[in-house]
C-alpha positions as CSV (number, residue, x, y, z in Angstrom):
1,X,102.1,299.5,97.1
2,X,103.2,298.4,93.7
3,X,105.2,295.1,93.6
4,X,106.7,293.7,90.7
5,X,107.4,290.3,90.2
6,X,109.6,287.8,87.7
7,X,107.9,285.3,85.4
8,X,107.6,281.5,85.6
9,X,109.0,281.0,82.5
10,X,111.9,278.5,81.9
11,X,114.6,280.8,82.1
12,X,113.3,281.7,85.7
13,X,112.8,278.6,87.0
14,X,116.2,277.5,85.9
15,X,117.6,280.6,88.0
16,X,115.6,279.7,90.8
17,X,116.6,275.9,90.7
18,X,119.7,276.9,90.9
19,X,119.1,280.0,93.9
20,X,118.0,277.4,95.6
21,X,121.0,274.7,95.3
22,X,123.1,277.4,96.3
23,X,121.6,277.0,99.7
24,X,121.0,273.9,99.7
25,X,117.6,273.7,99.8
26,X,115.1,270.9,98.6
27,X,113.3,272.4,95.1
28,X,109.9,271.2,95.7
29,X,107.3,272.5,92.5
30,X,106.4,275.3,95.3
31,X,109.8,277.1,95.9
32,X,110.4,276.6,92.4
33,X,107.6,278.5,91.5
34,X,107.9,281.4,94.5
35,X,111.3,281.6,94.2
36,X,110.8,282.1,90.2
37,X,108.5,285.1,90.8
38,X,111.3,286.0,93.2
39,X,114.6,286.0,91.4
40,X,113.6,284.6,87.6
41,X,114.5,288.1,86.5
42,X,118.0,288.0,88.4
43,X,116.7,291.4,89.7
44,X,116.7,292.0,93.9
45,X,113.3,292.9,95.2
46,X,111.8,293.6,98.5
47,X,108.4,291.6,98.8
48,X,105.4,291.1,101.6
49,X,104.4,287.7,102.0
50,X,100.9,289.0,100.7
51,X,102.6,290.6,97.5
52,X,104.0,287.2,96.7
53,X,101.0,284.9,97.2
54,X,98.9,287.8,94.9
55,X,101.8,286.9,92.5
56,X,101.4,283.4,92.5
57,X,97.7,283.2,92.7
58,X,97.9,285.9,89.3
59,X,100.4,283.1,87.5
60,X,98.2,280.1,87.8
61,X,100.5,278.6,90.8
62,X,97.9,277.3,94.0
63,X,99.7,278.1,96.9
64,X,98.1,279.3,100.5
65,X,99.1,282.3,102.2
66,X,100.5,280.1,105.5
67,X,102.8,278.1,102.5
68,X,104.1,281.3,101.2
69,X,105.3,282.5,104.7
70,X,106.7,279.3,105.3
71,X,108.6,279.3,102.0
72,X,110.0,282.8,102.5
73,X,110.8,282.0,106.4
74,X,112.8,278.4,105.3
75,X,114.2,281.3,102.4
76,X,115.7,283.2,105.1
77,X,116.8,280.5,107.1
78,X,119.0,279.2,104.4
79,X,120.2,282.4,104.0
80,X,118.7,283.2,100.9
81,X,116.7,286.5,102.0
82,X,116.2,288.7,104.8
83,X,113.3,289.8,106.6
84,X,113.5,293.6,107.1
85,X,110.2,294.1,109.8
86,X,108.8,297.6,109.8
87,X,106.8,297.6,112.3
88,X,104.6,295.6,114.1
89,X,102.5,294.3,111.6
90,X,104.5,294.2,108.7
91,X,107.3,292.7,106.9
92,X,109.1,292.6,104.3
93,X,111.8,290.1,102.7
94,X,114.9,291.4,100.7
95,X,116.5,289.1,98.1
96,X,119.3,290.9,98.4
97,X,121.4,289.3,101.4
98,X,124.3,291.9,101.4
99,X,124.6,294.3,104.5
100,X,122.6,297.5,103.5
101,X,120.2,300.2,104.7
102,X,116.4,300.5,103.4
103,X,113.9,303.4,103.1
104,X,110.4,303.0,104.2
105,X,108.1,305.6,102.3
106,X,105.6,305.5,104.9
107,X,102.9,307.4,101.9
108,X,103.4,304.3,99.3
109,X,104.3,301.4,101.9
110,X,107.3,300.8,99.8
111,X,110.7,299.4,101.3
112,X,113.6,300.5,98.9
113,X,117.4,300.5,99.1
114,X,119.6,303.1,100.4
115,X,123.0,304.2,99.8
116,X,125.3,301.4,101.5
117,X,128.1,304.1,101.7
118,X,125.2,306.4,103.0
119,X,125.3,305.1,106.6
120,X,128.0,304.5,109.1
121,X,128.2,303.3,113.3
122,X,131.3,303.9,114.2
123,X,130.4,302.2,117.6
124,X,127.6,299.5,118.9
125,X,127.2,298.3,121.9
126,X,128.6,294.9,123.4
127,X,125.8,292.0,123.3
128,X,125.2,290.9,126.7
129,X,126.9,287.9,128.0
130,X,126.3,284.5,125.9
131,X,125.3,286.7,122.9
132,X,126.3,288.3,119.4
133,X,125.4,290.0,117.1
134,X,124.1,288.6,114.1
135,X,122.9,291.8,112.0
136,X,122.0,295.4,112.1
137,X,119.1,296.3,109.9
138,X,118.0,300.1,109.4
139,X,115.0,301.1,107.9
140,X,115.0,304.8,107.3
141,X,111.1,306.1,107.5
142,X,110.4,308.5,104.9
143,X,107.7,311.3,104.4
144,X,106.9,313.2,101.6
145,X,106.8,317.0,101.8
């Protein structure tokens, strides 16, 4: 699985200062740099927590592996990311917050996006009492032929 990251370079720290004001959410020198390798580039990407801390570790940045889950779980409780689980043992996080369906090349261990438009309930079912609904995420599993 080949994961491709933004730099740490000025330009991407300045985007990811200011991802991160969006939400609200304190810049410590850590999110600044996760959140650099994230969305420096102002490119969406679909990430493992273990594809991140690689990154970091690769750009000079000491981090652990528990700090990087912790970063990417405070991410998606401010709203910045999503977590799209797989299956039981893996997920991934989606900088792109906008409702939309993923593929899951089961050969490559790749999430990608699929056609929004592609995808369509025209009925779900009624949470039970005291609940909502807060999000429908598909994941699409895909095998080569």
């Amino acid at each position: 699985m080949d994961q491709t990251f933004a730099s740490l370079d000025d330009t991407a720290q300045g985007r990811a200062a200011a991802w991160l004001a969006r939400a609200q959410v304190r810049p410590t020198r850590q999110r600044i740099s996760l959140a650099s390798l994230l969305v420096g580039d102002g490119q969406d990407r679909h990430v493992t927590a273990e594809g991140l801390f690689m990154a970091a570790k690769s750009s000079g940045e000491s981090v652990s592996l528990a700090t990087v889950y912790n970063t990417l779980r405070a991410f998606c409780d401010a709203g910045l990311m999503n977590e799209i689980t797989v299956d039981a043992t893996r997920s991934y996080f989606d900088t792109c917050v906008e409702d939309h369906p993923h593929y899951f090349w089961e050969d490559t261990q790749e999430l990608t996006d699929a056609p929004a438009g592609a995808v369509a309930f025209s009925r779900l079912p009624d949470p039970p009492a005291g609940a909502e609904i807060s999000r429908v995420d598909v994941v699409i599993r895909l095998r080569r032929t």
